[in-house]
ZAMILO-798451 format. One line per field, with one value per residue: residue number from 1; x, y, z of N, C-alpha, C, O, CB in turn. Coordinates in steps of 0.05 Angstrom, whole numbers, plus 5000, padded with zeros to 4 digits. Glycine has a CB too. Layout:
N
nr [NUM;...]
n_c1 [X;...]
n_c2 [Y;...]
n_c3 [Z;...]
ca_c1 [X;...]
ca_c2 [Y;...]
ca_c3 [Z;...]
c_c1 [X;...]
c_c2 [Y;...]
c_c3 [Z;...]
o_c1 [X;...]
o_c2 [Y;...]
o_c3 [Z;...]
cb_c1 [X;...]
cb_c2 [Y;...]
cb_c3 [Z;...]
//
This chain:
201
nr [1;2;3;4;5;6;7;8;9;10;11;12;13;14;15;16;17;18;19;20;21;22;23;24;25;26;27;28;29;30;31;32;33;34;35;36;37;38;39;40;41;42;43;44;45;46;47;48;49;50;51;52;53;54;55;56;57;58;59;60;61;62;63;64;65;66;67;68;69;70;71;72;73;74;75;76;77;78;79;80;81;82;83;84;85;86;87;88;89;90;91;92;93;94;95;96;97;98;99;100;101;102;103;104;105;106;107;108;109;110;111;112;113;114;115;116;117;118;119;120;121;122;123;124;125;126;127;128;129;130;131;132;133;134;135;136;137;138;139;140;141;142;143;144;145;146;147;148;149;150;151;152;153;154;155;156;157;158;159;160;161;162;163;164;165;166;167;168;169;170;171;172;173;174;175;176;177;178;179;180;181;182;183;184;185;186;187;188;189;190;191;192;193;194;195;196;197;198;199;200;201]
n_c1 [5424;5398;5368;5320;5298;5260;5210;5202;5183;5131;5107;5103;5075;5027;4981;4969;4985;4955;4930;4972;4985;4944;4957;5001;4988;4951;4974;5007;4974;4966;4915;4883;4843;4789;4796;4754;4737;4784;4778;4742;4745;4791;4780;4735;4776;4805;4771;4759;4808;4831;4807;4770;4800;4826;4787;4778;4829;4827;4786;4793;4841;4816;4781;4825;4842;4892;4954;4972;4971;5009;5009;5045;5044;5040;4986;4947;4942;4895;4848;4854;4876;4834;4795;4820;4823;4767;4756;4794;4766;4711;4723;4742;4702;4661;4672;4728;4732;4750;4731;4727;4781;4828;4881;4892;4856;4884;4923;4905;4875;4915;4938;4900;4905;4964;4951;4916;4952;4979;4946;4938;4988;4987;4955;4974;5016;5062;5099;5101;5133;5088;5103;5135;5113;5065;5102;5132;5096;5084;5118;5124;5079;5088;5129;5102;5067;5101;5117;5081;5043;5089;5107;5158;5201;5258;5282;5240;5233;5288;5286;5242;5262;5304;5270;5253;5292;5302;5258;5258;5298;5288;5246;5276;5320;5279;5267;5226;5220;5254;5307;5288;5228;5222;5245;5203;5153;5163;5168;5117;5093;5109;5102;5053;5034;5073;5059;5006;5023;5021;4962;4954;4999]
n_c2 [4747;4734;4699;4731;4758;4742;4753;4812;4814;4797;4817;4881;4864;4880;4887;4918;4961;5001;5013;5022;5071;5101;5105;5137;5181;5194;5202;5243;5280;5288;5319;5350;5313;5286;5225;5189;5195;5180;5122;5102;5115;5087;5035;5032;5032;4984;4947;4942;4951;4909;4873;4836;4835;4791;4756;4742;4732;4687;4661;4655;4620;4573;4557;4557;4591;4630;4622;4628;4675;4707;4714;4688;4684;4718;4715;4701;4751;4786;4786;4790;4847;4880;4875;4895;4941;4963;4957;4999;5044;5047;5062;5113;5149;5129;5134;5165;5218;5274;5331;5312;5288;5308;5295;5245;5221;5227;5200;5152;5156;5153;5094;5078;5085;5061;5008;4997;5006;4971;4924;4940;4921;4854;4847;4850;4807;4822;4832;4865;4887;4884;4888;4932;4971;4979;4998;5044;5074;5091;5109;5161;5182;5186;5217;5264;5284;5291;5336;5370;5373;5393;5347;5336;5276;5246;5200;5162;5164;5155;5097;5081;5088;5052;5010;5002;4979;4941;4904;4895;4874;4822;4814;4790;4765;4713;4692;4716;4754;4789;4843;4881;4882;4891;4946;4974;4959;4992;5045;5050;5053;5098;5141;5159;5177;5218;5241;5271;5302;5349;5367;5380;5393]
n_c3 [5183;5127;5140;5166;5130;5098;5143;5137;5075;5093;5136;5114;5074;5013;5033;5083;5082;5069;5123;5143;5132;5141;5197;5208;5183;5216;5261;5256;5260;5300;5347;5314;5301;5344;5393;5378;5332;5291;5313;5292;5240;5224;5239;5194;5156;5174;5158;5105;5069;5098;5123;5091;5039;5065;5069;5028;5001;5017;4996;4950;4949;4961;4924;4884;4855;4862;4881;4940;4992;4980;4925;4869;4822;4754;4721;4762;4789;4768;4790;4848;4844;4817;4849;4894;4878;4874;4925;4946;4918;4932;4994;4984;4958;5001;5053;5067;5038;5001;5021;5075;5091;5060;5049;5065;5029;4979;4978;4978;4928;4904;4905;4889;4829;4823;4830;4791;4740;4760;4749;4695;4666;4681;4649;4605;4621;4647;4705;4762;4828;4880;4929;4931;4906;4946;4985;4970;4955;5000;5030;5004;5010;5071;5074;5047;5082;5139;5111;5111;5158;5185;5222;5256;5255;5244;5257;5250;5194;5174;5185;5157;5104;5113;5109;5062;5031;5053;5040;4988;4986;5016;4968;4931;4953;4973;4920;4888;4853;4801;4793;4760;4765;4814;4815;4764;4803;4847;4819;4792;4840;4866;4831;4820;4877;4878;4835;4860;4898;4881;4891;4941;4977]
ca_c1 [5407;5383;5344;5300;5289;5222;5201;5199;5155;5104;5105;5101;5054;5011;4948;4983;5002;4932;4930;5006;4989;4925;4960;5022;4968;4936;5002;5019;4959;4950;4900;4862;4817;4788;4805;4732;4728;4804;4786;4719;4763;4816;4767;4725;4792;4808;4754;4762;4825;4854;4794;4756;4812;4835;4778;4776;4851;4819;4765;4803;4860;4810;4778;4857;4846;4914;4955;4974;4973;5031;5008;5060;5032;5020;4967;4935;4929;4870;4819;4851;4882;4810;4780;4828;4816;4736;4751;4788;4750;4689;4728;4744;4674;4641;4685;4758;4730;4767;4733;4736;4806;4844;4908;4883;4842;4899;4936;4891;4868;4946;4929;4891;4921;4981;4929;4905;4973;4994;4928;4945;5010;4976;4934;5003;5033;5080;5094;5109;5126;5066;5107;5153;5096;5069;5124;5139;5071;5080;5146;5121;5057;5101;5151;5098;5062;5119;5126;5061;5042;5111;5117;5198;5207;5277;5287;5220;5237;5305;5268;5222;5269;5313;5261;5246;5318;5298;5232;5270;5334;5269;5232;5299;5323;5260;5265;5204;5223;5277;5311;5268;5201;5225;5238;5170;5131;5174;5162;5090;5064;5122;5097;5028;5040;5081;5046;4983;5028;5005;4938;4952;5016]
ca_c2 [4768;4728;4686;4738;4774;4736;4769;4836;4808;4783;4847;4896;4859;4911;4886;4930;4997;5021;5012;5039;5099;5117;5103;5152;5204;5210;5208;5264;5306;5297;5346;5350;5297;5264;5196;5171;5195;5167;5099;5096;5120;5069;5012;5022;5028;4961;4929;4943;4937;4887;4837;4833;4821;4769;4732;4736;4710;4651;4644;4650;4591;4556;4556;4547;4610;4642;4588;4639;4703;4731;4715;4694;4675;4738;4704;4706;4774;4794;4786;4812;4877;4888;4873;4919;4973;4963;4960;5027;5068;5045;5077;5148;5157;5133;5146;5177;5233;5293;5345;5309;5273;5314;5280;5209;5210;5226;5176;5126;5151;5145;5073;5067;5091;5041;4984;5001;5008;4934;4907;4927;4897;4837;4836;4840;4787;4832;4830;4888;4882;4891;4900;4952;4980;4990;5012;5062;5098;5096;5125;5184;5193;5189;5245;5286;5285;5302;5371;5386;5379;5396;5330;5321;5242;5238;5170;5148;5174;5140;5078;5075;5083;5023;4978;4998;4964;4904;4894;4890;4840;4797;4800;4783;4729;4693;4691;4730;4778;4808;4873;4900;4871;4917;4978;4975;4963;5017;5062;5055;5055;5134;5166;5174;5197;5239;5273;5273;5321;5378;5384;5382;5390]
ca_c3 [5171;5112;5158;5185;5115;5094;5161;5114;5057;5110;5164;5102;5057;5008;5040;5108;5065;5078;5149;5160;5115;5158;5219;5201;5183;5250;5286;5247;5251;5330;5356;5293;5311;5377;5389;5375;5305;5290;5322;5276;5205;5228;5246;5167;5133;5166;5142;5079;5064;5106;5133;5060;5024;5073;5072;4996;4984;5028;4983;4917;4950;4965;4893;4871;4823;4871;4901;4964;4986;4955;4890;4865;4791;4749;4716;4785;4801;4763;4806;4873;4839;4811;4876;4910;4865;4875;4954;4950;4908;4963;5010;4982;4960;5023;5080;5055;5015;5000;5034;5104;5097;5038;5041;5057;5000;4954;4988;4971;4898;4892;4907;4861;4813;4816;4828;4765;4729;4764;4733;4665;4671;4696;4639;4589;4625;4663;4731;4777;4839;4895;4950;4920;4892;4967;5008;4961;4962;5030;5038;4994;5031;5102;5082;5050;5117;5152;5105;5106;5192;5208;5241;5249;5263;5230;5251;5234;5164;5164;5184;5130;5088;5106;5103;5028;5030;5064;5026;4966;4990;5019;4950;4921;4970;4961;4893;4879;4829;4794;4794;4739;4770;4833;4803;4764;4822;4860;4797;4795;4870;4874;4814;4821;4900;4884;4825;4874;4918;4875;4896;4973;4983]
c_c1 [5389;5363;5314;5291;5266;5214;5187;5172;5130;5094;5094;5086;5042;4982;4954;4981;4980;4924;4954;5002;4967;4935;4976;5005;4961;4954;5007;5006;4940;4941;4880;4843;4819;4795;4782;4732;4760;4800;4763;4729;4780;4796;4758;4746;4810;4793;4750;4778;4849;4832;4784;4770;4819;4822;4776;4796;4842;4811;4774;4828;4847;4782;4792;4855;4874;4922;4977;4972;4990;5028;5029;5065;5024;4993;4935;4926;4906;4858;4827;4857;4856;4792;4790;4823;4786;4738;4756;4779;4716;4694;4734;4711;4659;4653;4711;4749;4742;4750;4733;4767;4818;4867;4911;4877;4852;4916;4927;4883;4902;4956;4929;4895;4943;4967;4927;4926;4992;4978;4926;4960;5002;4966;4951;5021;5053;5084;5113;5111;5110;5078;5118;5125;5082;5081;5129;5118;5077;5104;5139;5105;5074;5105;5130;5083;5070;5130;5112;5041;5069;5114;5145;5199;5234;5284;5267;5227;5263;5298;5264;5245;5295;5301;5247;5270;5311;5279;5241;5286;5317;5261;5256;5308;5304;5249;5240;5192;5248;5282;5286;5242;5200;5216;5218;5160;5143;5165;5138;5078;5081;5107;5069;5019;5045;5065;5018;4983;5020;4982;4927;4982;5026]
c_c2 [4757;4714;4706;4767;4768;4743;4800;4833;4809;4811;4870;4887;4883;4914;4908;4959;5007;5035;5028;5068;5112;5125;5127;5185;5212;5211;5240;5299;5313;5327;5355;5340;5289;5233;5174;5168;5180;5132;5093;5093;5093;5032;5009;5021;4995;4943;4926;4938;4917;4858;4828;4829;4798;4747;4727;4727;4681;4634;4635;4621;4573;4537;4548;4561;4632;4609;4598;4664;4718;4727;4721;4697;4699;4740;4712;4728;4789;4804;4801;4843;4886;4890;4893;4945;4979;4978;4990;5050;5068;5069;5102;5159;5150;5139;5164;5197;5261;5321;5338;5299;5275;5281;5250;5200;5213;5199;5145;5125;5139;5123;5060;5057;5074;5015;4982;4993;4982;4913;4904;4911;4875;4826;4833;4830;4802;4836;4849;4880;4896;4910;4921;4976;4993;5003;5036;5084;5108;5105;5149;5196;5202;5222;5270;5291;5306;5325;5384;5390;5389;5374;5318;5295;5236;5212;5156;5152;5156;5110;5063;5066;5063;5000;4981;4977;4937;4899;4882;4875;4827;4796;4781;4753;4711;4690;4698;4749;4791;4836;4890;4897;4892;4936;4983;4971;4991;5056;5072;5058;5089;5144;5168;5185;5224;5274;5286;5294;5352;5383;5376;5386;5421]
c_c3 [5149;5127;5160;5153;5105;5114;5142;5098;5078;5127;5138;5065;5047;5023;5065;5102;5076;5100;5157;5159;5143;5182;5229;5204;5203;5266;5288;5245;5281;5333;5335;5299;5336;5369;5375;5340;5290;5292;5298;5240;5213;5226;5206;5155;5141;5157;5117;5066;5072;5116;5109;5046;5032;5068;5035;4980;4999;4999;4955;4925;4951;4938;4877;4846;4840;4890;4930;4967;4981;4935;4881;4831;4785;4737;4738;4793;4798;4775;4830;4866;4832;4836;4891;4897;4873;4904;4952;4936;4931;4979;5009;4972;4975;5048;5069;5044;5023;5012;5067;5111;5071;5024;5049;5031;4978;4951;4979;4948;4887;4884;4887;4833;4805;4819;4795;4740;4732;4746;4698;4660;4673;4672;4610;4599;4636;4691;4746;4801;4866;4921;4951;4923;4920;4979;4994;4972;4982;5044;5027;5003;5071;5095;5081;5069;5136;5142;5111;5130;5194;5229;5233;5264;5244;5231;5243;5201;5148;5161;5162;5107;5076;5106;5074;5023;5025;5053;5004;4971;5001;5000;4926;4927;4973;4939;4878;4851;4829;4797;4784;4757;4799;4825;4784;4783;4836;4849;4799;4819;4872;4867;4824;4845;4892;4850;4837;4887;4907;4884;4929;4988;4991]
o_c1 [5365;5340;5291;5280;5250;5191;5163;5149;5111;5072;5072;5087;5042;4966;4933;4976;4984;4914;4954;5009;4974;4928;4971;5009;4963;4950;5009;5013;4921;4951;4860;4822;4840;4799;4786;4728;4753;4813;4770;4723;4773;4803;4769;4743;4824;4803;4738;4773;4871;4838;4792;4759;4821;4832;4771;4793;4850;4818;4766;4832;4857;4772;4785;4862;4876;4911;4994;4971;4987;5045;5039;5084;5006;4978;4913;4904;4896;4855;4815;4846;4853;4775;4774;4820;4782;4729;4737;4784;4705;4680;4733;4701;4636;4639;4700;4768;4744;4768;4740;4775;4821;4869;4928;4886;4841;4920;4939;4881;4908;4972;4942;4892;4945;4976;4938;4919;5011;4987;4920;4954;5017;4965;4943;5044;5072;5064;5137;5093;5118;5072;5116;5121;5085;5071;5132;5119;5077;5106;5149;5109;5070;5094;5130;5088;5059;5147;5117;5023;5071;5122;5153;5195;5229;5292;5272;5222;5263;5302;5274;5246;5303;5310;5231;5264;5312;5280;5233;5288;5329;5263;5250;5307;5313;5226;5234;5172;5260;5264;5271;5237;5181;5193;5210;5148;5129;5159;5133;5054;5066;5092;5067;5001;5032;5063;5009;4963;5015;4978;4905;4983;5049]
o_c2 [4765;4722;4697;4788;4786;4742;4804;4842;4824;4820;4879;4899;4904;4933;4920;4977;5023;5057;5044;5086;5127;5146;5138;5203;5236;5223;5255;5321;5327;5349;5367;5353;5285;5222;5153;5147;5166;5117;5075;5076;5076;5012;4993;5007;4983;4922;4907;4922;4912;4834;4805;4815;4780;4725;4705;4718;4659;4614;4616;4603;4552;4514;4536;4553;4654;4591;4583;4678;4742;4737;4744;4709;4710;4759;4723;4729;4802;4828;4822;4862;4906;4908;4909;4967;5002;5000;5006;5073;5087;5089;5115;5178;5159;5150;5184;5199;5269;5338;5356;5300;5255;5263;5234;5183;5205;5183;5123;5102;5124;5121;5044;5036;5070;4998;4965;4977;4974;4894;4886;4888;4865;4802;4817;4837;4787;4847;4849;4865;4918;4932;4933;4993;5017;5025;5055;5102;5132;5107;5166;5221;5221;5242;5289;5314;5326;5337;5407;5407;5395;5380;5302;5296;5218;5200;5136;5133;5146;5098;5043;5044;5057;4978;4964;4958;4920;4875;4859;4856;4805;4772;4763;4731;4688;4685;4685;4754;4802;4852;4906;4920;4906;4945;5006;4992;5011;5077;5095;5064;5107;5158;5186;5201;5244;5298;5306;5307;5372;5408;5369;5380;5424]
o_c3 [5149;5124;5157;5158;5101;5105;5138;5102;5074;5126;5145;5043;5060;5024;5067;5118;5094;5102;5175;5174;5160;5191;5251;5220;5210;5288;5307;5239;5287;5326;5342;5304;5350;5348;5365;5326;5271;5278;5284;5223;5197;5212;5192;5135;5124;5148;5108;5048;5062;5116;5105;5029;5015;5063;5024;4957;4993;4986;4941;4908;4944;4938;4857;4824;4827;4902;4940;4947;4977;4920;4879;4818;4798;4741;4733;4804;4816;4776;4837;4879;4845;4839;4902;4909;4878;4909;4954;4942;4941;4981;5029;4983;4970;5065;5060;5029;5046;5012;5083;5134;5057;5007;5041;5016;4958;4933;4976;4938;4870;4866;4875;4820;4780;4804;4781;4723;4719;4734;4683;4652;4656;4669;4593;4593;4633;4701;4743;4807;4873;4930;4972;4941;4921;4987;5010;4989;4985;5068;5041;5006;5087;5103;5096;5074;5146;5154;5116;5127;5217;5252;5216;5289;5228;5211;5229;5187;5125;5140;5152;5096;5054;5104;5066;5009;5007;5054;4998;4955;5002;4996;4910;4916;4975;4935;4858;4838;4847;4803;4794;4766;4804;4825;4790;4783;4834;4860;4805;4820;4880;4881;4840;4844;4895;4846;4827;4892;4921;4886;4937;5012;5000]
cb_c1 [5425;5394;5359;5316;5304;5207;5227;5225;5156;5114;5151;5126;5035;5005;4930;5016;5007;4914;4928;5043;4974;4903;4969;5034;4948;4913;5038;5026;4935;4972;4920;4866;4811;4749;4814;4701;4717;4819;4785;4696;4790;4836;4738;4704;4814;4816;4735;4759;4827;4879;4766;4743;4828;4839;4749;4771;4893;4782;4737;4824;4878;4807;4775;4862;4803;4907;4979;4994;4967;5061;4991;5071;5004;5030;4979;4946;4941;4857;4806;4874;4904;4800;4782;4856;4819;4718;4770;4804;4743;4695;4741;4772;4662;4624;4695;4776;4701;4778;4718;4716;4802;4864;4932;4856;4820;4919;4933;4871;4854;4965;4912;4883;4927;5006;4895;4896;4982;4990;4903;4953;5025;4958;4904;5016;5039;5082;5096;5093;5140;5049;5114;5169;5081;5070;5155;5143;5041;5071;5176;5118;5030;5136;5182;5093;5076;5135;5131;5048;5036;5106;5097;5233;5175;5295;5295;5189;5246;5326;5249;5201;5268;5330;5238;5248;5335;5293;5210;5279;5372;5248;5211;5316;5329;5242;5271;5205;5204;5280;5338;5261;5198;5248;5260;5156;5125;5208;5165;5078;5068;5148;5100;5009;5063;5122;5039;4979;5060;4999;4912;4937;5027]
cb_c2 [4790;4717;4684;4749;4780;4707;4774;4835;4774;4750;4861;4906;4843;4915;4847;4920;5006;5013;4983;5032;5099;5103;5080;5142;5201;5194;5192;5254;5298;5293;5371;5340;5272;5260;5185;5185;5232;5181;5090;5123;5158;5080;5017;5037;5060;4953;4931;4957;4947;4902;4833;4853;4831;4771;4731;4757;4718;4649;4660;4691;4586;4565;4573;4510;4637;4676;4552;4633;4714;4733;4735;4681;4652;4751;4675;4701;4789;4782;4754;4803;4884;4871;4848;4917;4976;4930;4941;5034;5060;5016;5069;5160;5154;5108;5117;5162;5235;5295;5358;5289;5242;5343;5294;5200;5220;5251;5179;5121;5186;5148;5074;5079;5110;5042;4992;5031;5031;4919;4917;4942;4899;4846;4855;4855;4771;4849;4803;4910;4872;4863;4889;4943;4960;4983;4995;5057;5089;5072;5113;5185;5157;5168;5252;5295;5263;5286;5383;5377;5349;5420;5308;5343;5216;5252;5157;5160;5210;5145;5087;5107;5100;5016;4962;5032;4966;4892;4915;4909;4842;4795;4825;4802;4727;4693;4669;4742;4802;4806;4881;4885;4831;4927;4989;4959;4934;5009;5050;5039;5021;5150;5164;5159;5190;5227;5271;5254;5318;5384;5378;5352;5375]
cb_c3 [5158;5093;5193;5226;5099;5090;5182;5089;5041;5136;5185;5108;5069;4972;5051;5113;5021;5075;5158;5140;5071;5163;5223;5168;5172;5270;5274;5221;5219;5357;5359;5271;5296;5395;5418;5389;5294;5310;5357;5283;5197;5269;5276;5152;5130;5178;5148;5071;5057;5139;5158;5047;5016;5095;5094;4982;4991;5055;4981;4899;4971;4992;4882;4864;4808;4888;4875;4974;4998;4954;4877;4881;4788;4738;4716;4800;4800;4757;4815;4898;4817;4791;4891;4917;4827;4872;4976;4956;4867;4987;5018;4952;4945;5026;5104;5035;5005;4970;5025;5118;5108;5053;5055;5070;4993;4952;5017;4985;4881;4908;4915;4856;4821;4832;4845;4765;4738;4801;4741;4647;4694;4719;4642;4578;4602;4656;4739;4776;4836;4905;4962;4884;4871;4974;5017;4934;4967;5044;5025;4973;5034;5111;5055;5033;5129;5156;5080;5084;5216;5225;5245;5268;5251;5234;5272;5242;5166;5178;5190;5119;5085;5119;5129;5005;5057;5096;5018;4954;5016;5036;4935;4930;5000;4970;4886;4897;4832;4773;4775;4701;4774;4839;4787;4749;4845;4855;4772;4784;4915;4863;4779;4812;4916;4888;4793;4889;4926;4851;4871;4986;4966]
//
């Protein structure tokens, strides 16, 4: 089992959350949209936040201002949490916006929001952790989803929520971050979901 738990970290990276979250969404809201306009939202939200950052932890390793992409240096994060905050605020004011894609676009200010809240940290030498800080959002975005279509996926739900498990005994077993450094990132990517759920929920 320990073997195959850095699998976790890597599969459920935060650069991913955006992409899972969207993906979850349109599962959940079949029949709402055609497939064209789905494949078109799905395509700009990967470009934004999964090929543009990619090529930008290139560019920053290969500068040697991050010395991989899990940043593992908090020193390091600066620049991509600032960058990712830039990317998704792009995306709710030019594609994501709240009167065509409500509960995306909370989803993603939610984002933000803990982006933002990793970068202070970041900027007092504290370190939260990212992936926590992901999966969470994205466990809070799933369920409320699933209250708010009526889409019942009980095992998708249980799912999810053993690999918050395993994200955590991978950031652990690869000596990544401590307890605490968890539960802050865990802390900060819930809360601001879930206080989001008021104004769509």
């Amino acid at each position: 089992m320990k073997k195959i738990l850095p699998f976790f970290s890597y599969a459920f990276h935060p650069i991913f959350i955006s992409v899972m979250g969207a993906l979850f969404y349109f599962k959940s809201t079949q029949g709402y949209f055609n497939y064209e306009t789905i494949y078109t939202y799905l395509l700009q939200i990967l470009i934004i936040t999964v090929f543009i950052p990619i090529a930008a932890f290139y560019l920053l390793v290969s500068l040697q201002k991050i010395d991989s992409i899990m940043v593992t240096k908090v020193e390091q994060r600066k620049i991509p949490l600032f960058l990712q905050s830039l990317l998704l605020s792009s995306l709710i004011f030019k594609s994501i916006t709240i009167d065509v894609l409500p509960e995306l676009f909370f989803f993603y200010l939610g984002s933000i929001i803990s982006t933002f809240l990793a970068l202070i940290l970041a900027l007092f030498k504290k370190k939260a952790s990212l992936h926590m800080l992901g999966i969470s959002s994205l466990t809070v975005f799933c369920m409320a989803c699933s209250l708010h279509f009526q889409f019942k996926f009980p095992i998708l739900m249980a799912a999810l929520l053993l690999i918050n498990g395993l994200v955590a005994s991978s950031r652990l077993y690869m000596k990544a971050h401590t307890v605490f450094e968890l539960t802050l990132g865990y802390t900060i990517g819930a809360l601001p979901q879930l206080l989001l759920l008021l104004f769509w929920l």
